[in-house]
C-alpha positions as CSV (number, residue, x, y, z in Angstrom):
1,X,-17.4,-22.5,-11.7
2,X,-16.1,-21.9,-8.2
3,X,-18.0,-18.8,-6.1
4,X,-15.2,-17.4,-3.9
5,X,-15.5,-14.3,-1.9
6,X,-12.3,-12.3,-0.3
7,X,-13.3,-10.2,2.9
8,X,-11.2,-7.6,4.2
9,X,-11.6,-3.8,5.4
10,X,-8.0,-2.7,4.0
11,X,-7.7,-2.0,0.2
12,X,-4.3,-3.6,-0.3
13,X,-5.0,-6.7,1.2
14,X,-7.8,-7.1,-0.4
15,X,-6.6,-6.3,-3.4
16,X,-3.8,-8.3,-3.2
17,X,-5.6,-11.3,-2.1
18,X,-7.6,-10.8,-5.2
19,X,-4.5,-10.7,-7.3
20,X,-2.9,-13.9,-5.9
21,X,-6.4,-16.1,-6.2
22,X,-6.6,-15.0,-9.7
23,X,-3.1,-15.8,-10.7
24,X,-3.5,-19.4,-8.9
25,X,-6.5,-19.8,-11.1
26,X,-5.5,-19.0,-14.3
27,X,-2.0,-21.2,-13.9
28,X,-4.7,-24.5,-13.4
29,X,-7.4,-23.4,-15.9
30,X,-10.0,-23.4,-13.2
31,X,-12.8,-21.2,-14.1
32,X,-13.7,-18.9,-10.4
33,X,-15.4,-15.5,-9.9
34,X,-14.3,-13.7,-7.5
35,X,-16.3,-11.3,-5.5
36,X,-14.7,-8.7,-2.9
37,X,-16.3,-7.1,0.1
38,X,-14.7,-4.5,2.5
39,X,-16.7,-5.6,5.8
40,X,-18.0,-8.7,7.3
41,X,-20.8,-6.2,8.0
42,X,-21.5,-5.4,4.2
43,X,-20.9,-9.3,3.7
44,X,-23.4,-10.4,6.0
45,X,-25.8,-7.9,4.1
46,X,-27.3,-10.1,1.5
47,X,-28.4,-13.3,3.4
48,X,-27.8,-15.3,-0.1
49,X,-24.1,-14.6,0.7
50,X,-24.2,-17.4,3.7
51,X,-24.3,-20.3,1.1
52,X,-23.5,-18.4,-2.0
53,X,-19.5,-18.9,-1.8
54,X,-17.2,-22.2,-2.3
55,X,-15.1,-20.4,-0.4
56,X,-14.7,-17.5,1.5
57,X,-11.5,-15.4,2.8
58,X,-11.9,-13.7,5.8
59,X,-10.0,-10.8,7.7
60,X,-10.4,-11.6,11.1
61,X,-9.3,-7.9,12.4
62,X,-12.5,-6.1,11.0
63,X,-14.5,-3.4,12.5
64,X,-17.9,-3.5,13.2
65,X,-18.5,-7.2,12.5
66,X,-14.8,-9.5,12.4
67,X,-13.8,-12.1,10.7
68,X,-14.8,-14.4,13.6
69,X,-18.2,-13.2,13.9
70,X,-18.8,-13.6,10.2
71,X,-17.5,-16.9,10.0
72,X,-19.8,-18.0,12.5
73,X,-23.0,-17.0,10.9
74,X,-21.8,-19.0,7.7
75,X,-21.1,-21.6,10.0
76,X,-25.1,-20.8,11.9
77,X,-26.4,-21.5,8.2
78,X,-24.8,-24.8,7.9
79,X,-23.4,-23.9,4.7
80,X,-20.8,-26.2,2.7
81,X,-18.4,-23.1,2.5
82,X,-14.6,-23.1,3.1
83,X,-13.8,-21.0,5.3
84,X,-10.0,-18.6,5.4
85,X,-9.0,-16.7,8.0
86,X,-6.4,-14.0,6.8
87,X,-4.4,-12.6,9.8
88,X,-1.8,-10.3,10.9
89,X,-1.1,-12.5,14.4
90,X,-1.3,-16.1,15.5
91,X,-3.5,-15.9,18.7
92,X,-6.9,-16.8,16.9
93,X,-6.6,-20.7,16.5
94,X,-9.2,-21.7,18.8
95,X,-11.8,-19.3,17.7
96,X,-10.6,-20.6,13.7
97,X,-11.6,-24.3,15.3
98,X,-14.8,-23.1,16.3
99,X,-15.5,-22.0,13.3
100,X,-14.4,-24.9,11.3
101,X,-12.1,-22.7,9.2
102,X,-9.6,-24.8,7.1
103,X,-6.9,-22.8,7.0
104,X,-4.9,-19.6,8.5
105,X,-2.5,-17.5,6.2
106,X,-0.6,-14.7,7.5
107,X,-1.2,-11.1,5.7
108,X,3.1,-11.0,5.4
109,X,3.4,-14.3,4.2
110,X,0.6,-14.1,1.4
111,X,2.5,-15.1,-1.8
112,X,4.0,-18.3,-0.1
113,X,1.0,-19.7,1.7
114,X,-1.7,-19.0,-1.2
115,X,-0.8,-21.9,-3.0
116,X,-0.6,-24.3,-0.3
117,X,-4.2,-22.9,1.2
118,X,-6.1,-23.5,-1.9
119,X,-4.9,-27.0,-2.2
120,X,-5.7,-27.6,1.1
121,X,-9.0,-26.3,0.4
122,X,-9.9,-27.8,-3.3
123,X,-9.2,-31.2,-2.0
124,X,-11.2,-30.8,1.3
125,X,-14.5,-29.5,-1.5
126,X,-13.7,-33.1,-3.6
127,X,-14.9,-34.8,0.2
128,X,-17.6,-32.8,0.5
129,X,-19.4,-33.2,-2.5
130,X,-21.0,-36.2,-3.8
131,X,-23.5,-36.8,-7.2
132,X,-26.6,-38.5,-7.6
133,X,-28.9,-39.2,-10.7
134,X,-32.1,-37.4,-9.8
135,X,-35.1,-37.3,-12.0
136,X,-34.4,-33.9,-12.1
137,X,-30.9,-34.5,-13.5
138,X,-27.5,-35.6,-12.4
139,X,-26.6,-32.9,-9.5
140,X,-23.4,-32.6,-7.7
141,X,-24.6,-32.0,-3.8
142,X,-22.8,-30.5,-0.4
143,X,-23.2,-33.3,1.8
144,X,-23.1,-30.4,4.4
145,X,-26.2,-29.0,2.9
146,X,-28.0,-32.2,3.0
147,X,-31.1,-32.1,5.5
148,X,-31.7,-35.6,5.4
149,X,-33.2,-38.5,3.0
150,X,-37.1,-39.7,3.5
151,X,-37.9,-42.9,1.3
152,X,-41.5,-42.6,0.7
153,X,-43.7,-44.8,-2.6
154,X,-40.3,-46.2,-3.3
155,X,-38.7,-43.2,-4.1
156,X,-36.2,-41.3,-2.0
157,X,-36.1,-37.6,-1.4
158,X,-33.5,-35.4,-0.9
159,X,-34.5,-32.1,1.5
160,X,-31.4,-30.1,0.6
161,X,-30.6,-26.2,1.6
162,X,-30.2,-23.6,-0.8
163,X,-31.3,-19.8,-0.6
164,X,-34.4,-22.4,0.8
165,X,-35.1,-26.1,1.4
166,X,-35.4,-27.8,-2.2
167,X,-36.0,-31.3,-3.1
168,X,-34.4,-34.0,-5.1
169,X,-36.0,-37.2,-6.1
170,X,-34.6,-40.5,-7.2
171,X,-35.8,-44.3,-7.6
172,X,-34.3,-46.4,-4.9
173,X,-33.7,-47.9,-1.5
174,X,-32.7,-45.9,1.9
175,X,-30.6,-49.0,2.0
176,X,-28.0,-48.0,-0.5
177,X,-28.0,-44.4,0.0
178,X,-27.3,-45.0,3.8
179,X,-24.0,-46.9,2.5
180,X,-23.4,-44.3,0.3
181,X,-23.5,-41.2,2.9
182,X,-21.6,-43.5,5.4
183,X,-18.5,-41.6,5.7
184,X,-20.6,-37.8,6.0
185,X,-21.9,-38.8,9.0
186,X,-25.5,-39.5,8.2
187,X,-27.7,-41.2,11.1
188,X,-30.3,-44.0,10.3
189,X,-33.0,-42.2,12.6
190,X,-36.4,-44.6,11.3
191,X,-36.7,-47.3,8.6
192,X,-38.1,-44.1,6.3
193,X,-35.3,-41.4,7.4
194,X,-31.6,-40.8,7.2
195,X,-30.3,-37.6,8.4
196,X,-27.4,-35.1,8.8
197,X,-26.2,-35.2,12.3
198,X,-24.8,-31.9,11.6
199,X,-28.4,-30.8,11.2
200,X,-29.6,-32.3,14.3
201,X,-30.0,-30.3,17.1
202,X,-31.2,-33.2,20.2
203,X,-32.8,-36.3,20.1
204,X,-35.3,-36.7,23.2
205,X,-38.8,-37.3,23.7
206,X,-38.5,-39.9,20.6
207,X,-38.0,-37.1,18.2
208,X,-35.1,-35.8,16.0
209,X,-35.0,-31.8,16.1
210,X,-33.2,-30.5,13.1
211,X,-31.9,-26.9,13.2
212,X,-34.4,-25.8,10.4
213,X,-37.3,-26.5,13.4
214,X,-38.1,-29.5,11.5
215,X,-38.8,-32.3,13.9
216,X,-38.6,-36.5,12.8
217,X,-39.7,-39.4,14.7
218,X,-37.3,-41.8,16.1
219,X,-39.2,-44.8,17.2
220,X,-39.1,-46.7,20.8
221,X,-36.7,-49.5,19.5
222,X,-34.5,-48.1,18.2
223,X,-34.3,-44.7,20.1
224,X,-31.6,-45.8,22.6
225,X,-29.1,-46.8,19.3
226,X,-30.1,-43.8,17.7
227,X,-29.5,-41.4,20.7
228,X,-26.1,-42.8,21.8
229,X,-24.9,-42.3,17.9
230,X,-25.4,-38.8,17.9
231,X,-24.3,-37.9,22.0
232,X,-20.6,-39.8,20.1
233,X,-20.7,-37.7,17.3
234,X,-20.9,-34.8,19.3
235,X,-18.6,-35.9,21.2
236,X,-16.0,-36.1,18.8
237,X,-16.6,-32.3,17.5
């Protein structure tokens, strides 16, 4: 079931975005609950909210705490949501970049650009997610939301984000699984790890430092490799 959120401080438009998600829904059979919020303040209240939603709609004209704002601390959690920014002008696009949103609509243009946004959207989720047999069970995972892989006793673990770090195991080689998360950007760091550049913060001092304060060793020999892959993948942000 899809978790969406819609975010706006004026009734109607909230309302109305409401209305228009749930008709899109129900036309495709896909099952969704739909929570509504009237400030990116009262949003930003519960901190389970920053990787609670698929996707979240966002009013970027909002007192107190704006659309902007809130999409950044979404974006400060590294959380696989989908962020839209609902707007009344057209003078926000680099600050929607910044924020990684995937799409614009305009509050008069509502009906006509709903349908297109959500496609837009439901295909970019089908990139982001990928499934894995774990001895826990077959799980369907953000890549976003991945950490990064350890192998360790011929098993490979999953650190993975949640309300809190959690862990998945499965039988296997770091090998196949660094094949596997090829095209999310995942970083070979040390025979034993593979991790999330987006979850990097710098590489020096032959250590990886993730965001969660977490820090990895990157060994002498391969430090140089490992360092100019991540100064390119920033550089392409």
């Amino acid at each position: 079931m899809l978790q969406i959120a819609v975010c706006d401080d004026e009734t109607y438009y909230r309302n109305r975005i409401y209305s228009l998600l749930s008709e899109y829904l129900e036309a495709r059979s896909l099952n969704a609950s739909i929570d509504i919020f009237s400030s990116g303040k009262e949003f930003l209240s519960e901190r389970d909210n920053l990787v609670k939603y698929d996707i979240v709609f966002l009013d970027i004209n909002m007192e107190e705490v704006d659309g902007i704002q809130t999409a950044q601390k979404i974006c400060d959690y590294q959380s696989g949501t989908c962020i839209v920014l609902v707007t009344a002008f057209l003078n926000y696009a680099l600050e929607g970049y910044k924020v990684g949103a995937v799409r614009y609509i305009m509050k008069d243009a509502l009906e006509i650009q709903m349908p297109e946004c959500m496609e837009a959207v439901l295909k970019k989720m089908q990139i982001q997610k990928i499934t894995f047999s774990f001895l826990e069970g077959e799980k369907t995972l953000y890549t976003d939301n991945i950490l990064y892989v350890e192998s360790r006793r011929h098993k490979c673990l999953f650190y993975y984000m949640e309300k809190e770090t959690v862990t998945y195991q499965m039988y296997g080689k770091l090998d196949q699984l660094e094949e596997a998360l090829s095209a999310y950007r995942f970083l070979r760091i040390h025979k034993s790890f593979l991790v999330n550049m987006k979850h990097i913060r710098r590489i020096s001092n032959y250590l990886a430092v993730l965001d969660c304060g977490e820090e990895l060793p990157v060994p002498r020999l391969r430090f140089q490799k490992v360092r100019e892959a991540f100064v390119a993948y920033k550089g392409e942000m």
